[in-house]
N, C-alpha and C positions, 0 to 999 in steps of 0.2 A: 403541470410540471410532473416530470417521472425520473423518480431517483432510484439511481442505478447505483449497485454496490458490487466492484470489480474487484476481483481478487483471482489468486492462483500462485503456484508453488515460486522458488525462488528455480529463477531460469525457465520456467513457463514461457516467458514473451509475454508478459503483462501491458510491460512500458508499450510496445511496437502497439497492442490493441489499442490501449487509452491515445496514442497519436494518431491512430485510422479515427477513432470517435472524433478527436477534436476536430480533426480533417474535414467529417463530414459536419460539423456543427455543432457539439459536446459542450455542453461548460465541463470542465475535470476539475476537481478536488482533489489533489494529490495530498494525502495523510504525510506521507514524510517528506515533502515537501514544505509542506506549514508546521511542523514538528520541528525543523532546523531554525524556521523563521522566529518562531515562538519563544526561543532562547538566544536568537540576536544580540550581540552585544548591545547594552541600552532598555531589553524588554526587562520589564517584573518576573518574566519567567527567566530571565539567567539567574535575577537577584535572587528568585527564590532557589534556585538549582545548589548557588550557590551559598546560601544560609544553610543547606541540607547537607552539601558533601564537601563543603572549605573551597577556598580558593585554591586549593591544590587541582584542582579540574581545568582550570583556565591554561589558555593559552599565551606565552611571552605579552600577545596583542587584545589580548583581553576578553578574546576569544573562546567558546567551550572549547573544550582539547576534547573533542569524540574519543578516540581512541582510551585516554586514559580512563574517560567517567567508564565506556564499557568495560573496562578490564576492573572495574570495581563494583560495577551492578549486574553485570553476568554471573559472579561468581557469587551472588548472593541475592536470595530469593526476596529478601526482606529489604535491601537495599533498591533492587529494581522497582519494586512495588512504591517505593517512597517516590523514585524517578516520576514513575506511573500517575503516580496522584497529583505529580504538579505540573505533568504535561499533558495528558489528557484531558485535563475539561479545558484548559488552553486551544489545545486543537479541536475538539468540540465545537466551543464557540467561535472561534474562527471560520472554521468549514461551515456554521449556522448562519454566519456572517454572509459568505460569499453562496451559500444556497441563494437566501433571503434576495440576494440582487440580481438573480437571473429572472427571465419574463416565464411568464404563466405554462407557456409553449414547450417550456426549454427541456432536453432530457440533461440531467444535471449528473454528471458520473463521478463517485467517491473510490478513488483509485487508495485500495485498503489492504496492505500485504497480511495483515494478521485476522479480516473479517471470521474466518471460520474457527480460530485460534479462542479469538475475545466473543463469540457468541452475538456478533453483530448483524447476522443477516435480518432478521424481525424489521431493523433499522431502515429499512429501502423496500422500495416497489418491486424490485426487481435485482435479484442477484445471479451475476454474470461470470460464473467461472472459467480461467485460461489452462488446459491442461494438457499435460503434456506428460509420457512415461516417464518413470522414475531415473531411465537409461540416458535419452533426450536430454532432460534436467543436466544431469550428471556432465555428461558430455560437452553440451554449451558452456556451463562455468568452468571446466577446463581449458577449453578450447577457444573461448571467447573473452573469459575473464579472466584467466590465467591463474584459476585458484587451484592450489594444492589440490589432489580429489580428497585428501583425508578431511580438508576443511571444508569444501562443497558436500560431501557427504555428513559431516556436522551438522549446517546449515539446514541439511534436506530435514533430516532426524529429528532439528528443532521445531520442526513448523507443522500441521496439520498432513497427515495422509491425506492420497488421492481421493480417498472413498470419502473420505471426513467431508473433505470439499466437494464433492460434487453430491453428496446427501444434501445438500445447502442450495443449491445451484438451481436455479428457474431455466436459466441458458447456459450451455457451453460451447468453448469454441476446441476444437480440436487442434493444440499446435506440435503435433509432432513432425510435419511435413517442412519442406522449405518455404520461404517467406511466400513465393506465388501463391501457394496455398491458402495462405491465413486473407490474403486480401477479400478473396470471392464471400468466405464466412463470416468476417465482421461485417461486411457489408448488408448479409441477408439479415445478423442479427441486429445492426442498428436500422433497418427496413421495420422490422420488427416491436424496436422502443419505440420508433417515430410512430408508428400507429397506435402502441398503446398511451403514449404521451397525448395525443393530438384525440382518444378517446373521451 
């Protein structure tokens, strides 16, 4: 097994690589993916979300209300960290969980927006940056996700520089071109896992 730890800016093209993997055979790990599940109405982790920040976080359906927990742990350093603590070894064991059931062969990819952020590269065989200029970035959450630029450029601000992330990087993919482009390279880099996997 070869685990692969995928990360890259917001508006990189993260998501498009981790679907060419699965594409070609991938198991994914998606971090916020299992991050949403892990506080499902019904798990011990909303209970405990909810021991921590009051039922004022919940939704009419009984739901976390995302928007209001972040507008209460963004704005506090000491509140997120408490977040942190009851959701992360949750998603930990989870993503250990679904490692654990792929076959021996398998290149196992952990689709991780904050890897270079939390110091998680050591964690994986192989770390797989998506990068893309800071201009690109910009542009696409514009353009694509309709976000204010004051707030896409927030966003950028919050998260690890280019240099940061690719100091980290065993591979990268270069996505500043249009989609034709990215297919030919993820392909040569999952060419690439498959042999170290199959090593």
């Amino acid at each position: 097994m070869l685990t692969v730890g995928l990360t890259g800016g917001i508006g990189a093209g993260k998501s498009e690589v981790s679907r060419l993997f699965v594409s070609y055979g991938a198991v994914l790990i998606d971090a916020d993916r299992i991050a949403r599940e892990v506080v499902e109405p019904g798990t011990p982790g909303l209970a405990a979300v909810v021991d921590a920040f009051g039922t004022g976080i919940l939704a009419a359906d009984g739901s976390l209300d995302r928007p209001k927990l972040g507008s209460i742990v963004f704005a506090d350093a000491e509140r997120l960290a408490a977040l942190n603590a009851i959701v992360h070894p949750l998603v930990g064991a989870r993503s250990q969980q679904l490692q654990n059931a792929a076959g021996p062969d398998t290149v196992v990819v952990h689709d991780v927006p904050l890897l270079t952020e939390n110091k998680l590269a050591p964690l994986y065989d192989v770390v797989v940056v998506v990068d893309a200029a800071p201009e690109t970035q910009l542009d696409r959450l514009v353009r694509l996700r309709a976000m204010e630029e004051s707030e896409a450029r927030a966003r950028m601000a919050a998260q690890a520089t280019r240099e940061e992330r690719r100091a980290v990087a065993d591979l990268v993919i270069d996505n500043d071109g249009p989609l034709e482009e990215l297919e030919p390279q993820v392909r040569t880099v999952w060419q690439e896992l498959s042999r170290r996997a199959a090593s």
